[in-house]
ChimeraX commands (.cxc) that place a marker at each C-alpha (Angstrom):
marker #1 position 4.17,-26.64,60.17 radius 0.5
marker #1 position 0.32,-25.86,59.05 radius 0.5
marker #1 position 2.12,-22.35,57.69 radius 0.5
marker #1 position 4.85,-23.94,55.73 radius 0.5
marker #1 position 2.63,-26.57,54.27 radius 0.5
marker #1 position 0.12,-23.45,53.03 radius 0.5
marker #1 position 3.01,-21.67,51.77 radius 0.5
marker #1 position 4.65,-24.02,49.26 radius 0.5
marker #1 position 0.96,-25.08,47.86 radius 0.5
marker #1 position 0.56,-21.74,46.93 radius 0.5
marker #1 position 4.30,-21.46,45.33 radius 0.5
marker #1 position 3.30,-25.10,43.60 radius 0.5
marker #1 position -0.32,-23.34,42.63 radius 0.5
marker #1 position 1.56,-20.26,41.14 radius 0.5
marker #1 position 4.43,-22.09,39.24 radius 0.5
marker #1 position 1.19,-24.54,37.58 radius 0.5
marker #1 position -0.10,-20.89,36.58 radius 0.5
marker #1 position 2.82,-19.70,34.75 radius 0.5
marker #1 position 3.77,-22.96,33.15 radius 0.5
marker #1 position 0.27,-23.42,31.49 radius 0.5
marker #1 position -0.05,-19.91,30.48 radius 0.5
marker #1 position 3.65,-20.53,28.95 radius 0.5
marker #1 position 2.25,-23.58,27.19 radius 0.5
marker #1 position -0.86,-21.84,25.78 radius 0.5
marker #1 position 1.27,-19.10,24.28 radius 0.5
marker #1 position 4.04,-21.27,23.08 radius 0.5
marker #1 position 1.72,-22.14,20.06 radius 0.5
marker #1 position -0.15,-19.48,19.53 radius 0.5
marker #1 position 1.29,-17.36,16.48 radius 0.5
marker #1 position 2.62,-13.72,18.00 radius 0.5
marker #1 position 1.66,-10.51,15.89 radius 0.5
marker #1 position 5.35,-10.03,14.04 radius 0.5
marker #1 position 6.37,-6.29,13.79 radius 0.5
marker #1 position 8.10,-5.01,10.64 radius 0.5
marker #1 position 11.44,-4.93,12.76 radius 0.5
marker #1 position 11.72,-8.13,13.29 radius 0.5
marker #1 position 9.83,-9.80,9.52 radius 0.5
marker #1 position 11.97,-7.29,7.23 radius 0.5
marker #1 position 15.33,-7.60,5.88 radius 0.5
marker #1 position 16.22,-4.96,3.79 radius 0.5
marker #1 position 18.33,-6.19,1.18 radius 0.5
marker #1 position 20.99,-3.97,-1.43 radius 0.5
marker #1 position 19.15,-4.02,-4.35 radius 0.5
marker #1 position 16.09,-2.96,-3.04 radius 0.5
marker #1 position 13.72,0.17,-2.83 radius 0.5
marker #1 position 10.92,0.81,-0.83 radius 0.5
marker #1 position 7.87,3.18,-1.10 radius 0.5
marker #1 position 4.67,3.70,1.24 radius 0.5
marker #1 position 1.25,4.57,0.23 radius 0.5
marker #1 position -1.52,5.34,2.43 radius 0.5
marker #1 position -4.91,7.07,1.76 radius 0.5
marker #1 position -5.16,10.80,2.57 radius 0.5
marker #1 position -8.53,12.72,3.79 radius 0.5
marker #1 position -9.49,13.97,7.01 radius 0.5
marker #1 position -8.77,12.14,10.51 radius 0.5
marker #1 position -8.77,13.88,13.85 radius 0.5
marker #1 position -5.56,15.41,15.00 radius 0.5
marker #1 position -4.55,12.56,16.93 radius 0.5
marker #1 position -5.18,9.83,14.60 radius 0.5
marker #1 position -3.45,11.88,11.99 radius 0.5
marker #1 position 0.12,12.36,14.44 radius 0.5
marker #1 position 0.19,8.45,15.44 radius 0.5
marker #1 position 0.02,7.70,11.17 radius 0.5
marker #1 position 2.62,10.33,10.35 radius 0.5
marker #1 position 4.52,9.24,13.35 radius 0.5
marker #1 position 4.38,5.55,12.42 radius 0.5
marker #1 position 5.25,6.14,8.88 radius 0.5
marker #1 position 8.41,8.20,10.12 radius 0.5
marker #1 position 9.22,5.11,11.78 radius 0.5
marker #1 position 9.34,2.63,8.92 radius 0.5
marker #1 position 10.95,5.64,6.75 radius 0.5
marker #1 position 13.66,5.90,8.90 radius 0.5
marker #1 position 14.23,2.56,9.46 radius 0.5
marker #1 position 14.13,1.04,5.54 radius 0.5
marker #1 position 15.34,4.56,3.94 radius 0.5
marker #1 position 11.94,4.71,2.01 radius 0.5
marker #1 position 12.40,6.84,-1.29 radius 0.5
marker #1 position 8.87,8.42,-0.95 radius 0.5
marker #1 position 5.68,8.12,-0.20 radius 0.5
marker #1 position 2.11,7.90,-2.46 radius 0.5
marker #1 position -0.72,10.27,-0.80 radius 0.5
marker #1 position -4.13,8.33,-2.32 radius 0.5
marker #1 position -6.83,11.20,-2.23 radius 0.5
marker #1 position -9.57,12.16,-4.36 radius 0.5
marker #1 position -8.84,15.99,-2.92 radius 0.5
marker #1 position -5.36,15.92,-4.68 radius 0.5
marker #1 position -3.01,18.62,-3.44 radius 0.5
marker #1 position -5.61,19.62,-1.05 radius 0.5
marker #1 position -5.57,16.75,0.80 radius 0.5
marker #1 position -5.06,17.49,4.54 radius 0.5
marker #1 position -3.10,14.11,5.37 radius 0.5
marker #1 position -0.41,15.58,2.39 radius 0.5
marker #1 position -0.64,19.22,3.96 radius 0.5
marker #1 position 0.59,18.15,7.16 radius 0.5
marker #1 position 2.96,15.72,5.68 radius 0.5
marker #1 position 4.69,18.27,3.83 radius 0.5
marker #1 position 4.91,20.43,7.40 radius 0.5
marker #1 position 6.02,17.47,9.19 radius 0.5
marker #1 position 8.41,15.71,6.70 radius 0.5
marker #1 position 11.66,17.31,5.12 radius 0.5
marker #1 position 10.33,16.70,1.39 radius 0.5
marker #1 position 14.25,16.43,-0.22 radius 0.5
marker #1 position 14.42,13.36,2.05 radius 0.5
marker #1 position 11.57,11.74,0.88 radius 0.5
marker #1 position 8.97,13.44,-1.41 radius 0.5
marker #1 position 4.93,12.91,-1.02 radius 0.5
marker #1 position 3.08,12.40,-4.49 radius 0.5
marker #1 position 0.07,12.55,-4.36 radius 0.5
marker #1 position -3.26,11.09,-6.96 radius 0.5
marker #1 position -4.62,14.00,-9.69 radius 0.5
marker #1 position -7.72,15.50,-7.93 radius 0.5
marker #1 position -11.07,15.36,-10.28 radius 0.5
marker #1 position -11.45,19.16,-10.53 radius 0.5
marker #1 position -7.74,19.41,-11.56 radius 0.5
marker #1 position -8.27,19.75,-15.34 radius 0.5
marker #1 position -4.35,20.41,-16.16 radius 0.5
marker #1 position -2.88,16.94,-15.44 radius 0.5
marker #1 position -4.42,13.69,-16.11 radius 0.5
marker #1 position -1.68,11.84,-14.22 radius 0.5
marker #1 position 1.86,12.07,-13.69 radius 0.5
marker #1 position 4.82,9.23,-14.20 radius 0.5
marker #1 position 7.82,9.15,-11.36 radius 0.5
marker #1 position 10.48,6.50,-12.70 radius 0.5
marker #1 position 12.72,4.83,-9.21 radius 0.5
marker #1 position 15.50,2.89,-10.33 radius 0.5
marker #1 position 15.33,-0.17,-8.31 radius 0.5
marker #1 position 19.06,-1.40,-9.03 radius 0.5
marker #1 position 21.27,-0.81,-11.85 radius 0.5
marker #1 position 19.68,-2.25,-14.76 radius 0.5
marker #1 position 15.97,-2.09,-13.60 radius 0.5
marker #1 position 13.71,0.37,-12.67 radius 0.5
marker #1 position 9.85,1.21,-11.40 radius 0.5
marker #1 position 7.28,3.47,-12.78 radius 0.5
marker #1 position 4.56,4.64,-11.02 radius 0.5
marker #1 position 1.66,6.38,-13.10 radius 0.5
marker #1 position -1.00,8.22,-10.55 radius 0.5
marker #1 position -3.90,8.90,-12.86 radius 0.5
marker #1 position -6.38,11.67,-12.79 radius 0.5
marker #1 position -9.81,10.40,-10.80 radius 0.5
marker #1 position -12.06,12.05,-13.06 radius 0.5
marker #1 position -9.89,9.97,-15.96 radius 0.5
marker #1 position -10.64,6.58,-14.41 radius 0.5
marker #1 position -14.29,6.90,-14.05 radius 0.5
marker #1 position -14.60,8.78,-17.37 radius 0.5
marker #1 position -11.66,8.50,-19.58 radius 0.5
marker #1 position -11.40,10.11,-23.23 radius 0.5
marker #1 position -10.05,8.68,-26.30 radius 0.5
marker #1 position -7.09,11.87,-26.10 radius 0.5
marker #1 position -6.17,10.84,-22.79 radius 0.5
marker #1 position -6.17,7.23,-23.43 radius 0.5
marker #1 position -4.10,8.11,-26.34 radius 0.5
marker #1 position -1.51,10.28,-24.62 radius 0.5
marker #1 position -1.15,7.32,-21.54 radius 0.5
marker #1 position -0.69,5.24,-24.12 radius 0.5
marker #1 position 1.85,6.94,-25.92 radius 0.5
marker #1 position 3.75,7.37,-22.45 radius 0.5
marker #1 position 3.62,3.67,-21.41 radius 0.5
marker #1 position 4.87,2.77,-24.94 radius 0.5
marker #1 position 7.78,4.78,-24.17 radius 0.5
marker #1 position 8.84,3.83,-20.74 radius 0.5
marker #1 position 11.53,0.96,-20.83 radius 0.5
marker #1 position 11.07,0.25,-17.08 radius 0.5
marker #1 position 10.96,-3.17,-15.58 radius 0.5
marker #1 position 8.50,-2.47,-12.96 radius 0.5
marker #1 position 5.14,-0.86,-13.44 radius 0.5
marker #1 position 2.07,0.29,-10.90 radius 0.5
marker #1 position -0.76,2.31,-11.06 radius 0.5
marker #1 position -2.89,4.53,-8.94 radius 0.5
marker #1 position -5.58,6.35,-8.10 radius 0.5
marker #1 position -8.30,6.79,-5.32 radius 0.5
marker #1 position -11.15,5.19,-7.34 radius 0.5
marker #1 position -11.07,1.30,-7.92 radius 0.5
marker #1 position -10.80,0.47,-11.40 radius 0.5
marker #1 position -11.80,-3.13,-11.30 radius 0.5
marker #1 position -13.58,-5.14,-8.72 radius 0.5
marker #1 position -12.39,-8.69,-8.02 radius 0.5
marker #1 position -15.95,-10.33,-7.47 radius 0.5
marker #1 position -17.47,-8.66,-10.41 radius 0.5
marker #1 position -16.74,-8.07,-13.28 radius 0.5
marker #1 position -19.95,-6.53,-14.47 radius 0.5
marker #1 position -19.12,-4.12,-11.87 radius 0.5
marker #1 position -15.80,-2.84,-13.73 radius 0.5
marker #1 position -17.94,-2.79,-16.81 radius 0.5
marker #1 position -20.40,-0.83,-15.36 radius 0.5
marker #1 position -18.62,1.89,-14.44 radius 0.5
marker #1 position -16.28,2.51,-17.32 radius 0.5
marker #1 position -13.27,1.11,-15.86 radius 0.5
marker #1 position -12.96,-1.46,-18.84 radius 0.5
marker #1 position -11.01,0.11,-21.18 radius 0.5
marker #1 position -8.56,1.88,-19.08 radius 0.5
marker #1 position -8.32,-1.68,-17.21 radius 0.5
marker #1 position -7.48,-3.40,-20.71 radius 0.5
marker #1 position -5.48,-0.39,-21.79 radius 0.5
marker #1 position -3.00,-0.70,-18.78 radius 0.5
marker #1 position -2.69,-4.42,-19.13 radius 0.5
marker #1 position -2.15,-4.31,-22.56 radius 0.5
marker #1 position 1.06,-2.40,-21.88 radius 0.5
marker #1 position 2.28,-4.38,-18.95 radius 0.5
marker #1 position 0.88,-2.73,-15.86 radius 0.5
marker #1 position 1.83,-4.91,-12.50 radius 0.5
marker #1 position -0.63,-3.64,-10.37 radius 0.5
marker #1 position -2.99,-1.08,-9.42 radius 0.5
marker #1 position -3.23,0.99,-6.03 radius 0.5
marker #1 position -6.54,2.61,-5.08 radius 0.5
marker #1 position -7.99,4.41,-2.20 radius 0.5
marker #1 position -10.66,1.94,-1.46 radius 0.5
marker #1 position -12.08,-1.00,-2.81 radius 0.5
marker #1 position -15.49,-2.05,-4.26 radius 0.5
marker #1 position -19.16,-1.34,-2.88 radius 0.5
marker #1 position -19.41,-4.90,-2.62 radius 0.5
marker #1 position -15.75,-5.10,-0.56 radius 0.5
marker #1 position -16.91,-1.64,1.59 radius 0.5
marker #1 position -15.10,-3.47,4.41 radius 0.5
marker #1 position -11.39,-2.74,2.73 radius 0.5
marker #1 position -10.83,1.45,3.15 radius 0.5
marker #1 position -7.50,1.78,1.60 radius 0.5
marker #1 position -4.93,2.22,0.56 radius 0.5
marker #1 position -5.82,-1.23,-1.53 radius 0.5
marker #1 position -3.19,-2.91,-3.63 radius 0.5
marker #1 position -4.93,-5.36,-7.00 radius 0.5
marker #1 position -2.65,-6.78,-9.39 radius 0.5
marker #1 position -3.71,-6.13,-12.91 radius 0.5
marker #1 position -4.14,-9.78,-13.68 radius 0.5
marker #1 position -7.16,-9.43,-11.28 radius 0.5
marker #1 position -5.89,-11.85,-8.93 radius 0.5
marker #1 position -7.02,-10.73,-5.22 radius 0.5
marker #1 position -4.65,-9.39,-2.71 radius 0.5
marker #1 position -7.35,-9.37,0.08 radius 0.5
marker #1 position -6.76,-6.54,2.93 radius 0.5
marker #1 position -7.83,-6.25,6.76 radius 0.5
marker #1 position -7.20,-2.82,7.18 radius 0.5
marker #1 position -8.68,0.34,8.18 radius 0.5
marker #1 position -8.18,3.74,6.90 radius 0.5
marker #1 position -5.38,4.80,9.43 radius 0.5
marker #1 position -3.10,1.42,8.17 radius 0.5
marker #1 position -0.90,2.08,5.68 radius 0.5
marker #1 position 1.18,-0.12,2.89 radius 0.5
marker #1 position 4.81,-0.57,2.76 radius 0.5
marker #1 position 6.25,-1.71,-0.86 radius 0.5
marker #1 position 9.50,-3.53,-1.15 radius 0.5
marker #1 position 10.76,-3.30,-4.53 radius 0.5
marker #1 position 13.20,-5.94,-5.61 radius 0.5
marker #1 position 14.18,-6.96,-9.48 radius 0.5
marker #1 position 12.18,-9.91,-9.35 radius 0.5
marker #1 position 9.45,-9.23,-7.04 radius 0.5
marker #1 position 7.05,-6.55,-5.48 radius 0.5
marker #1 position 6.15,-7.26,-1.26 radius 0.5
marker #1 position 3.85,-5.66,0.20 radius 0.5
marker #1 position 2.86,-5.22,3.87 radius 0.5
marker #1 position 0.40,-4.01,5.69 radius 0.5
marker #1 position 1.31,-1.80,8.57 radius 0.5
marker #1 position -0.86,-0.64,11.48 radius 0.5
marker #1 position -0.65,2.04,13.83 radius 0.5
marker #1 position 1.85,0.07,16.61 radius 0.5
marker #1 position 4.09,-0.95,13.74 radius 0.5
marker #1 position 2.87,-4.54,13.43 radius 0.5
marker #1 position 2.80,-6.28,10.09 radius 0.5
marker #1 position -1.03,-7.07,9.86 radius 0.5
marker #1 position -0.75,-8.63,6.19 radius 0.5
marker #1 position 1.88,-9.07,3.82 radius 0.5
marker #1 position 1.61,-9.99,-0.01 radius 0.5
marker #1 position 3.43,-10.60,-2.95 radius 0.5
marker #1 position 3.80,-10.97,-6.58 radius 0.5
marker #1 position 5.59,-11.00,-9.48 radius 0.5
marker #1 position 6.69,-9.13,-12.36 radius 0.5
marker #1 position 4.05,-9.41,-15.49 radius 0.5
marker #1 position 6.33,-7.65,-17.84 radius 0.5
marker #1 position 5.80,-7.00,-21.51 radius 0.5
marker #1 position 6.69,-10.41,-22.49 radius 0.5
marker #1 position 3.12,-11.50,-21.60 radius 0.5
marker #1 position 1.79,-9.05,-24.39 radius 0.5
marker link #1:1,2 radius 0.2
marker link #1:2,3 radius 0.2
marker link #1:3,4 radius 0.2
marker link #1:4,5 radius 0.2
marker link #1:5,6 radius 0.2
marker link #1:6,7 radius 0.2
marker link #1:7,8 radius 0.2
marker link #1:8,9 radius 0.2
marker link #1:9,10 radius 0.2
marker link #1:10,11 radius 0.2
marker link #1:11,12 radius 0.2
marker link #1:12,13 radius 0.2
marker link #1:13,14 radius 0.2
marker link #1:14,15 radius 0.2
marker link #1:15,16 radius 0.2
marker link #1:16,17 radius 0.2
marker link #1:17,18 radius 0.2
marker link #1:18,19 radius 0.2
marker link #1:19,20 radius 0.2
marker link #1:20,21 radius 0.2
marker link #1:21,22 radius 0.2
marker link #1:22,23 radius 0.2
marker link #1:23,24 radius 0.2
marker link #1:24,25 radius 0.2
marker link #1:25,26 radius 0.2
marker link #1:26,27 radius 0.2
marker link #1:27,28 radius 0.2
marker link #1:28,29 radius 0.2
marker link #1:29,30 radius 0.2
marker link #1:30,31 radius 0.2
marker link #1:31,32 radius 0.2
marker link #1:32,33 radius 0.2
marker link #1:33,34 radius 0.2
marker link #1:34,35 radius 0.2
marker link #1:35,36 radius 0.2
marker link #1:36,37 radius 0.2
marker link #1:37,38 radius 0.2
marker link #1:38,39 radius 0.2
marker link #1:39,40 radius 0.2
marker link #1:40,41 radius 0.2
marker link #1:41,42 radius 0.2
marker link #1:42,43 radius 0.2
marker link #1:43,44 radius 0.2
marker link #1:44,45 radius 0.2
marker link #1:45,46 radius 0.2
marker link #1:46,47 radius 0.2
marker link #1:47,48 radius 0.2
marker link #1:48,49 radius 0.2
marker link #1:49,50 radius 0.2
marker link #1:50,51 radius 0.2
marker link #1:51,52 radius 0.2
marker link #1:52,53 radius 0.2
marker link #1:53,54 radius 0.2
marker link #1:54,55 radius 0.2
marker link #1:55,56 radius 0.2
marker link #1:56,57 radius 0.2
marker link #1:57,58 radius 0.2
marker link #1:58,59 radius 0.2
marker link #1:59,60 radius 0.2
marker link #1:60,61 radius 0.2
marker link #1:61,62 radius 0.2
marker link #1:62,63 radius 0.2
marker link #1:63,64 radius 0.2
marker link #1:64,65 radius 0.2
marker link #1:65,66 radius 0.2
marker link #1:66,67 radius 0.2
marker link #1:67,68 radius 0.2
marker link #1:68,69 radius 0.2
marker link #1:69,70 radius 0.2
marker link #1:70,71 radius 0.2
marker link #1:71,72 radius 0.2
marker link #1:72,73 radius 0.2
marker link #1:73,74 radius 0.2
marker link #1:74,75 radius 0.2
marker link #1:75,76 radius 0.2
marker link #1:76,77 radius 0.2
marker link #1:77,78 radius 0.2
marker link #1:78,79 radius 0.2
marker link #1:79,80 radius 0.2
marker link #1:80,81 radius 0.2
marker link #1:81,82 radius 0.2
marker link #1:82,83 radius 0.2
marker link #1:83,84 radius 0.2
marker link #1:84,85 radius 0.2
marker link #1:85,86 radius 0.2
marker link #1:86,87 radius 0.2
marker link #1:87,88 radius 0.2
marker link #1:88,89 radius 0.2
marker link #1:89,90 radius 0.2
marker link #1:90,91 radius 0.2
marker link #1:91,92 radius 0.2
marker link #1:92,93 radius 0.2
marker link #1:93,94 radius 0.2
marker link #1:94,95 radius 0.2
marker link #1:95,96 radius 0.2
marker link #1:96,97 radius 0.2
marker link #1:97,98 radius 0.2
marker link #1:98,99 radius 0.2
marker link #1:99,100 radius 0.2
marker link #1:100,101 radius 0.2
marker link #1:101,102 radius 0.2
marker link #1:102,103 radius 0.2
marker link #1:103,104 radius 0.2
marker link #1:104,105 radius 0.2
marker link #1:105,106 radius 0.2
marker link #1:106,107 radius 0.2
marker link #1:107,108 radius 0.2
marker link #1:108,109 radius 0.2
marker link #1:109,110 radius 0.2
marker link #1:110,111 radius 0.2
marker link #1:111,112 radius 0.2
marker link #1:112,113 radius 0.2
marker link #1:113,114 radius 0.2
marker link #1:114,115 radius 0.2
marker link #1:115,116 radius 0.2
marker link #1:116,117 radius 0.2
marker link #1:117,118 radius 0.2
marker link #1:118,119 radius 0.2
marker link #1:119,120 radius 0.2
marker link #1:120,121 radius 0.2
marker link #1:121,122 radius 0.2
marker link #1:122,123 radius 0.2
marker link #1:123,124 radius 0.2
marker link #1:124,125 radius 0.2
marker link #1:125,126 radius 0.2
marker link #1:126,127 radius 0.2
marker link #1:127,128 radius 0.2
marker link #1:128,129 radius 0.2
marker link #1:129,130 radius 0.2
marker link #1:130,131 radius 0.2
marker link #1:131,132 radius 0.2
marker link #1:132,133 radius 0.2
marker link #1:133,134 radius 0.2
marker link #1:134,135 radius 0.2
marker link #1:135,136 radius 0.2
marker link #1:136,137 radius 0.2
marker link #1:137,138 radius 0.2
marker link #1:138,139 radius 0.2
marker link #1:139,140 radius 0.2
marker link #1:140,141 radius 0.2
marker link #1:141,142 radius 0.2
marker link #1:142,143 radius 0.2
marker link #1:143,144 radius 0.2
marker link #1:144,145 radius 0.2
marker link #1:145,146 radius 0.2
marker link #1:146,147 radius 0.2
marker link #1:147,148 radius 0.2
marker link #1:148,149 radius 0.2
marker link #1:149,150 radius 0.2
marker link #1:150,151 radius 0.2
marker link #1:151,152 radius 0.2
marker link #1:152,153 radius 0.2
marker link #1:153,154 radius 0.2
marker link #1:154,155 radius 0.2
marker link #1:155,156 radius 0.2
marker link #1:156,157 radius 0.2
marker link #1:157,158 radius 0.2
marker link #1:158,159 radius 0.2
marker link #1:159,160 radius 0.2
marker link #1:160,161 radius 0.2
marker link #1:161,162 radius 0.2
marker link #1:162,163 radius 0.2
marker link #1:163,164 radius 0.2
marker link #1:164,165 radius 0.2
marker link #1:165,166 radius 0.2
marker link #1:166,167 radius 0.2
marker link #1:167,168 radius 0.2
marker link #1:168,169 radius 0.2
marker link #1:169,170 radius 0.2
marker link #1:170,171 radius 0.2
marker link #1:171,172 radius 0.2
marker link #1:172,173 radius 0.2
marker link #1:173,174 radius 0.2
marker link #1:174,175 radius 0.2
marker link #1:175,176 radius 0.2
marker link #1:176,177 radius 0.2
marker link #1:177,178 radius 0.2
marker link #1:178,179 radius 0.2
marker link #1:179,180 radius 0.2
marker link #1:180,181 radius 0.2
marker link #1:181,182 radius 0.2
marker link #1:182,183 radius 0.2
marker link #1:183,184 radius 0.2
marker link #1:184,185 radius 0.2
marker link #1:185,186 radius 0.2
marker link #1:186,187 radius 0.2
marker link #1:187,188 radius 0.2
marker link #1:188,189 radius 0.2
marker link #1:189,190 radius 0.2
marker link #1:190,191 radius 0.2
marker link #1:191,192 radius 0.2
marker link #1:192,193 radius 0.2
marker link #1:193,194 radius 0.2
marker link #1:194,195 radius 0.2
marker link #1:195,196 radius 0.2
marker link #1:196,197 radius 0.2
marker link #1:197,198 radius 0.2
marker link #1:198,199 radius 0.2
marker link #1:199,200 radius 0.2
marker link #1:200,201 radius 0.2
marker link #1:201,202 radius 0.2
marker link #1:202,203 radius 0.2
marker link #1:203,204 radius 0.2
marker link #1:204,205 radius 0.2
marker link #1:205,206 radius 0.2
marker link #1:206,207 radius 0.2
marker link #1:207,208 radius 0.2
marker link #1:208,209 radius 0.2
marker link #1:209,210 radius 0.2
marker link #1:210,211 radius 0.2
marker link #1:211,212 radius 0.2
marker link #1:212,213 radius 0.2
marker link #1:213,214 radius 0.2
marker link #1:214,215 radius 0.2
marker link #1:215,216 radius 0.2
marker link #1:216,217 radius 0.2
marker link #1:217,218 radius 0.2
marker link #1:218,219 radius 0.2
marker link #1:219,220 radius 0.2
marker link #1:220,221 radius 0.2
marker link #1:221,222 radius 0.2
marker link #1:222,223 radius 0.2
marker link #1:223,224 radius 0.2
marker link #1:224,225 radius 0.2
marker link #1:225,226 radius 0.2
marker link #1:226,227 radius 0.2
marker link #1:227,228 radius 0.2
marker link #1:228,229 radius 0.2
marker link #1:229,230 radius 0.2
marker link #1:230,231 radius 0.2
marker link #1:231,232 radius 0.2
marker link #1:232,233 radius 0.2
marker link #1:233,234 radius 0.2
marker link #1:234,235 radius 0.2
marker link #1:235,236 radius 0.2
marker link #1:236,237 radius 0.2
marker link #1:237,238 radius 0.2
marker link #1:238,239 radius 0.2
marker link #1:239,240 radius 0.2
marker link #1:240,241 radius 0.2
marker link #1:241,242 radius 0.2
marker link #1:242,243 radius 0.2
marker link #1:243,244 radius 0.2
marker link #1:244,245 radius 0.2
marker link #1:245,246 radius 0.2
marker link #1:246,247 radius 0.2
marker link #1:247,248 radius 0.2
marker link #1:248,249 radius 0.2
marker link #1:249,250 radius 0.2
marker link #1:250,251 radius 0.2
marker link #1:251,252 radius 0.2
marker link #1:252,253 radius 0.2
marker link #1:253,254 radius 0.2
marker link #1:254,255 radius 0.2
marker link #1:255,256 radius 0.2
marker link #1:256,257 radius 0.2
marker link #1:257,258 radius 0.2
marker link #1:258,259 radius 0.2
marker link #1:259,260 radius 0.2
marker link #1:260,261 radius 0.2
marker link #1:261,262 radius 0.2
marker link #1:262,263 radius 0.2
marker link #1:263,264 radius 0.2
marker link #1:264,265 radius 0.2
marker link #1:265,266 radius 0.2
marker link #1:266,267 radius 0.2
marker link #1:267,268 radius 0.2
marker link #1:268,269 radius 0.2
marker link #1:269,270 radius 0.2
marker link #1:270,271 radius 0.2
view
């Protein structure tokens, strides 16, 4: 009888357990993956950038094997390699080995020491009357940008009729919490250049000294409004490109969404 009696108080101990532990977790918020928070929707595109350089071999399989994933899964049109080494980045390298490129090209930022190109334009059409433009700009150009390349952007932007228009390049061309910062380095007029001609947003490899916390990839609107990060440098951004709006989330290397952000079309209208 002693025996029985033991028995069930350990069954009634054990069932306590697992209903308090249920109750704990009930409220607590679960880490979404992108699986289960994205709906990919017909008139949308999507594009990844992540920030290139070195990472050990097995750091640099689990990204490429993660970013497979999502590509697979929301048909992603290509992908932006942010690197001040340009085509000599070894993330892109590999990328190119371990990707079939006609599926879904990697572009990749101008390296400073490439004097031929100061940036290149790739134009997505994001549904039938709208489309995205994506300028990657020379690093040497941000930092230290001449009036004939100024001139020549200029002249490019002018011409592009897209709805849609973002911006990148390893260096950060403005910093959120200071301006004198952004003035400091030269970043001004390239900053004022690209808003004058209605530049969404800006992608960089890292952000400021004073935000050394954020590695990259880092997305900033133009409007300087702060689309704070968590993320380390093996996390990469997935960009969901609809008429109206631009999402963006943060991805991490088991697939969960870590951070997710969005905004809204500036347009020329605001010029």
């Amino acid at each position: 009888m002693e025996k029985k009696s033991w028995v069930c108080t350990v069954i009634i101990q054990l069932a306590l357990c697992f209903a308090l532990y249920y109750a704990i977790n009930l409220g607590e918020p679960q880490t979404p993956t992108y699986r289960l928070r994205i709906h990919r929707q017909f008139s949308e595109i999507y594009f990844i950038s992540v920030r290139g350089g070195f990472r050990t071999p097995k750091e640099q399989t689990r990204l490429l094997k993660q970013i497979e994933k999502v590509m697979n899964t929301y048909k992603v049109g290509f992908v932006i390699n942010i690197s001040e080494l340009g085509e000599d980045d070894p993330l892109l390298q590999n990328a190119t080995q371990y990707f079939n490129p006609l599926k879904a090209p990697w572009y990749t930022t101008v390296a400073l020491q490439d004097m031929k190109s100061d940036y290149f334009f790739k134009q997505v059409n994001v549904s039938s009357e709208r489309t995205l433009d994506i300028i990657a700009l020379n690093n040497g150009m941000i930092q230290d940008p001449s009036e004939v390349e100024l001139k020549f952007l200029s002249r490019k932007l002018e011409s592009s009729n897209s709805n849609w228009h973002i911006a990148t390049g390893f260096h950060p061309l403005f910093c959120n919490q200071s301006r004198n910062q952004t003035q400091a380095k030269g970043n001004n007029v390239m900053l004022q250049m690209l808003m004058n001609h209605g530049v969404d947003a800006y992608l960089s490899g890292h952000s400021c000294d004073n935000e050394a916390r954020i590695e990259g990839p880092y997305l900033t609107t133009i409007s300087q409004e702060s689309l704070p990060f968590n993320v380390t440098k093996n996390m990469f951004l997935l960009h969901r490109v609809s008429p109206l709006e631009i999402v963006t989330y943060g991805v991490s290397f088991k697939g969960d969404i870590v951070h997710e952000s969005t905004f809204r079309q500036r347009g020329r209208e605001v010029m």
